[in-house]
N, C-alpha and C positions, 0 to 999 in steps of 0.2 A: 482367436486373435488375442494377447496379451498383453497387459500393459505393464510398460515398464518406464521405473524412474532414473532419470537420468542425472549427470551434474554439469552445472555450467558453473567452473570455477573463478574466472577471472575475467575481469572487467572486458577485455577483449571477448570473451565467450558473449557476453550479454548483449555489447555494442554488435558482433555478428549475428545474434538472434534478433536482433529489432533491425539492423539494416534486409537479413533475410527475410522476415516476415513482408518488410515495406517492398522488397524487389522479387520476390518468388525466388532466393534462392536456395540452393542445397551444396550440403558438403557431403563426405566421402570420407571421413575418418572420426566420429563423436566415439567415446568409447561409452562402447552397452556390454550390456550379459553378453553370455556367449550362446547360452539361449536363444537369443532374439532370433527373428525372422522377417523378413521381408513382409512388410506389410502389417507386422507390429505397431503400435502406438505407443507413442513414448509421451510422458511430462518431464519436462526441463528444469531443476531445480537451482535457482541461480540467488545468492544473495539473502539465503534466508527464507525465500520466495516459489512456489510454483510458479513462474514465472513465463512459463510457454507451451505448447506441443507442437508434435511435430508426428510424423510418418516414418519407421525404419523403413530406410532404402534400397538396401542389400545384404549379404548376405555378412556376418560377423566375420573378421579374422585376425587373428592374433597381431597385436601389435608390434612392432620391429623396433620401436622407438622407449616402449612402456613395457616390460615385465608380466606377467602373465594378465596381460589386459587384451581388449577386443574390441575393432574398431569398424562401426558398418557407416552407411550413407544415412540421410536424415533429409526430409524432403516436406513439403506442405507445411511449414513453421506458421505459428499463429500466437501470438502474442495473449499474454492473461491482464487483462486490463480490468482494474490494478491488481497486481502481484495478490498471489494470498499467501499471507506471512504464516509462520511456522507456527505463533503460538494457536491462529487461528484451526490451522490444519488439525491439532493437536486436539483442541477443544470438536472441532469437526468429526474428525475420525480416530477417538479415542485407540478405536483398534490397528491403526494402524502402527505399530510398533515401529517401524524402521525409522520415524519422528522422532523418537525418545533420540534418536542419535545419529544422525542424517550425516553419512560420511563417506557413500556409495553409493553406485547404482545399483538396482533391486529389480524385481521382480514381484508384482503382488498378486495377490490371489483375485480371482474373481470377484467373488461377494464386495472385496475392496476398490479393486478396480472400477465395479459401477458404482461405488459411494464416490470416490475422486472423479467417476467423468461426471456426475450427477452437482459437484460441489463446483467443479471448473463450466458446467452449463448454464449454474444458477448464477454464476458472478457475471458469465458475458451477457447472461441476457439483463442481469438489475444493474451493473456497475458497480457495485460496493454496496449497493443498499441493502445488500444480503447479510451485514454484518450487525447485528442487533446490539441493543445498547448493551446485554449480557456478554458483548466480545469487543465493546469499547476499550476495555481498558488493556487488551490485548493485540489490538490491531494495529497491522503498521502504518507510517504515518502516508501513505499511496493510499490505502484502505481508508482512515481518516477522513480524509480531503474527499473522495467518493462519498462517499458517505452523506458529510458536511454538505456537500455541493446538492446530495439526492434530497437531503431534507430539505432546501432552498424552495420553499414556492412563494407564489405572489403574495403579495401583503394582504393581511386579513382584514375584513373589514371590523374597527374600532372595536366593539363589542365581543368579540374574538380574539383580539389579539393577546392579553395579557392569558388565556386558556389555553394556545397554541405554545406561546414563547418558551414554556418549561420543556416540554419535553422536544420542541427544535435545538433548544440549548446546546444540551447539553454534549451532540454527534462534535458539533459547528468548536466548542471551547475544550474540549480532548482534542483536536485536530491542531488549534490555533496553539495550543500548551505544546505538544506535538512539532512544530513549526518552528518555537520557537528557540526549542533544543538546549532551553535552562538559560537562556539569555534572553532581559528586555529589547523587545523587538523597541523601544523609542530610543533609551542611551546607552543602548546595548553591553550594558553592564552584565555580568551573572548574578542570578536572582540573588535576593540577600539572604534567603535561608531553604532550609530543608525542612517540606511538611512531615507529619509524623509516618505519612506514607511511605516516605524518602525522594519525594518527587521536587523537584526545584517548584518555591512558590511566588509565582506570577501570578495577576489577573487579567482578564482581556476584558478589551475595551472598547466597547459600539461604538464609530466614528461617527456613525453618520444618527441612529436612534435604536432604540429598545429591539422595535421588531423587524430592525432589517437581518438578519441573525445570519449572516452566510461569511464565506473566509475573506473576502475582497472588505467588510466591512468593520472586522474584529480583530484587534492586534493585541498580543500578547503583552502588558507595561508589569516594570517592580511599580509594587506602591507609591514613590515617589513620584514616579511619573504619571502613575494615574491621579493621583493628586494633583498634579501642576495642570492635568486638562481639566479638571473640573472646579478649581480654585484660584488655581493663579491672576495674574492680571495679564498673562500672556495666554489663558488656555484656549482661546478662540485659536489664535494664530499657531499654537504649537499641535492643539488636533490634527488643525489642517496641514500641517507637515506630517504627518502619522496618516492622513489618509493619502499621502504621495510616495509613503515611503511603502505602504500595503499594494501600491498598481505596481510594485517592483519587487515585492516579496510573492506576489501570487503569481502565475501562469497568465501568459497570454489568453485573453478571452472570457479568464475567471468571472462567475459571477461576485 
């Protein structure tokens, strides 16, 4: 049985991989190798993202519509919650070549095959927590937010907490930098300069205290703004408009 990578090029590809996953359905024409076989496994690569798999459903045939392309059934779609982004793949599976340039569907070899089903195993079973702080600065911002969220436990008790707070940090403020896409999440201005990194510089900022450290709690501000919550004569009341503006910038249910 082999595994093969597939592409989901366009938005509509991806809206059909998540409406099929939610409904059991299948389609009848993805293009795979021509290799493939019924009963093949395939991963979905959509957005950057290993983004799904699925079961080849029949038999490969030449497409009528595409140029020396192949097109079989696709069936048992399952969602990669969240996506693993490319650089992480990269960093994962050094060997896997066909990464350096991701612009086909492929065929991999065994040895590889069980590194990728073993790397899409480990995500469903942690959610993101599999991505170490060694792949923070590579991960995408779905991965991020996983992450951030997996770090999230109950608050410590006092004599602990300033021990824990550094290294929950730091998943929870990549994420929240991540979020805010080089724009102050308060006056949503673009940050006022470039670190020597070249990353837009922000800093986030605990609404609520120190060791609540999770995405529902930290908003990305420029300096100005984090200034005006902690000096102003308004910054009681302008916090609490940042923590109404973070119940609409996070997911339903966010912690």
């Amino acid at each position: 049985m082999a595994l093969h990578i597939l592409q989901g090029d366009t938005e509509n590809d991806k809206r059909w991989l998540e409406k099929a996953a939610r409904l059991h359905l299948s389609t009848s024409k993805w293009i795979v190798p021509s290799s493939a076989v019924e009963g093949d496994k395939a991963v979905i690569f959509v957005g950057s993202t290993f983004f799904a798999t699925a079961t080849i459903a029949s038999t490969p045939k030449r497409r009528t519509d595409w140029p020396n392309r192949y097109g079989a059934g696709l069936r048992s779609v399952r969602l990669i919650e969240p996506p693993i982004s490319l650089d992480v793949i990269r960093r994962r599976i050094p060997e896997l070549k066909w990464a350096i340039y991701p612009r086909s569907v492929t065929t991999v070899l065994p040895a590889i095959a069980t590194t990728i089903s073993e790397l899409i195993s480990d995500r469903r079973h942690r959610g993101g927590s599999d991505v170490d702080d060694r792949m923070l600065d590579v991960a995408g911002i779905e991965e991020l937010r996983a992450r951030a969220i997996a770090d999230a436990r109950p608050k410590a008790a006092r004599k602990v907490r300033m021990a824990v707070h550094q290294s929950r940090s730091l998943p929870v403020h990549r994420y929240v930098l991540a979020r805010a896409d080089g724009g102050c999440e308060g006056c949503r201005c673009k940050a006022p300069f470039q670190t020597r990194k070249m990353t837009p510089y922000l800093e986030p900022h605990h609404t609520i205290r120190l060791a609540d450290d999770i995405p529902l709690s930290v908003i990305a501000l420029c300096p100005t703004c984090h200034r005006r919550v902690h000096h102003s004569l308004d910054g009681e009341e302008y916090n609490a408009a940042l923590i109404r503006k973070l119940r609409k910038l996070e997911p339903v249910g966010a912690r």
